[in-house]
Phi, psi and omega in degrees: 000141183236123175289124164257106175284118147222163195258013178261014231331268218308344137307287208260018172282329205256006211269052185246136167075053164254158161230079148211202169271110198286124171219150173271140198229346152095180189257091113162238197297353189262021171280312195331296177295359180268322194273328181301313191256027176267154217232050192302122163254183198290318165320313189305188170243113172242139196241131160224122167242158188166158173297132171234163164300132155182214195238340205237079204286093191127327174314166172224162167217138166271132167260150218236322180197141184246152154207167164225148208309311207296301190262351132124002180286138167264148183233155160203117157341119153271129221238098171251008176249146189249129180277322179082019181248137177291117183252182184188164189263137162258160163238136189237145196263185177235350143193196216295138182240139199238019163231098213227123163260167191278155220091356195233152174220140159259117154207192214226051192196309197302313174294341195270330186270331149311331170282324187278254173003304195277357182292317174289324166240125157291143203309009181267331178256041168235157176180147158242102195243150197226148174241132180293115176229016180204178143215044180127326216227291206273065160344120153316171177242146182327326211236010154266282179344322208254310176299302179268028146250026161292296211306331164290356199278045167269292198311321191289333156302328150313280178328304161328299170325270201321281203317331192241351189087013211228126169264348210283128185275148154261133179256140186263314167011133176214327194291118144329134163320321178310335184278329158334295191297317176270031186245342199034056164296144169263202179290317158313316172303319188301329168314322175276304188310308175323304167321296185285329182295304181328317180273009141294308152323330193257349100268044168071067183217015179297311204282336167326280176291336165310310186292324177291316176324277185316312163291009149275335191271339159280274219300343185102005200241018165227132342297160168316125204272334172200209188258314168355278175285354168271014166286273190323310161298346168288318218258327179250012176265313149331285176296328178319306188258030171297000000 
């Protein structure tokens, strides 16, 4: 089985047609319980991506070595696949660094998850790719951060690919096509729908949004009358499951 770790919904929205299981793990220490109750066998995999501190805004990296700022321990991936992706070394904090030297990259996850893992996996079934989304300061916005690890899922999939051997896509999909249809989404929009269902499946929230679906359609405000309003129900269905 291969774990796809990330701390994010807004991350972990775009994160369709990998092949394992996505699961959310929330940020920095509060991954731990998430990670404490995973039932890891030596086989398995674990992949984690996700937005980092870095220098280069946008970018993406295989990581190569984690360490952490706290206890100075290093971890390091055995890379046995060749990706053709640029790798660089992390470091991981215990909260937000508002200074990235060039050269460095930060994030608030990778050290908590090497430690737990690797007692059970050898460093060879493991991997990380973090995408540059600051450098301290210039903060993303949710639906910027959800756009530019759109632009990465080519890469994270690979990586994905290489790690496990496994070509087979997983589809998240659970909404009949007909909800498209009564939202009068343009294409784009249907791309956020596509989005919000995944991070309903990947943290258990299908029936959430089934059910809001169904209370807009008792007010009546389903179907949509035009794309306007099937804007205005998107957008509040967004904030719904924030």
């Amino acid at each position: 089985m291969l774990y796809i770790l990330v701390a994010l919904k807004c991350e972990a929205s775009v994160l369709n047609g990998l092949p394992g299981e996505v699961v959310f793990t929330g940020v920095g220490l509060r991954a731990n319980d998430v990670l404490n109750s995973f039932d890891l066998k030596p086989t398995d995999k674990v992949m984690n991506v996700g937005i980092c501190a870095g220098r280069n805004k946008g970018k993406g990296y295989l990581i190569n070595a984690v360490t952490s700022m706290e206890t100075g321990r290093r971890y390091y991936p055995d890379i046995l696949f060749d990706s053709g992706f640029e790798e660089m070394p992390l470091t991981t904090s215990s909260g937000i660094v508002h200074e990235v030297e060039d050269g460095m990259l930060v994030d608030m996850e990778a050290a908590l998850i090497c430690e737990k893992v690797l007692k059970v996996l050898p460093p060879s079934n493991i991997a990380f790719y973090k995408v540059v989304s600051d450098s301290g300061v210039d903060f993303m916005t949710a639906e910027e951060v959800t756009d530019v690890m759109r632009s990465h899922l080519p890469e994270m999939k690979k990586i994905a690919r290489l790690l496990t051997g496994n070509t087979t896509e997983k589809d998240y999909k659970f909404l009949p096509d007909s909800v498209a249809e009564e939202l009068h989404l343009t294409q784009y929009m249907r791309h956020e729908l596509d989005d919000i269902e995944h991070y309903c499946v990947v943290s258990g929230r299908e029936k959430d949004l089934t059910d809001y679906l169904d209370k807009l359609r008792g007010e009546g405000r389903l179907p949509a009358k035009d794309k306007k309003t099937g804007r205005e129900a998107l957008n509040e269905i967004y904030s719904y499951l924030r």
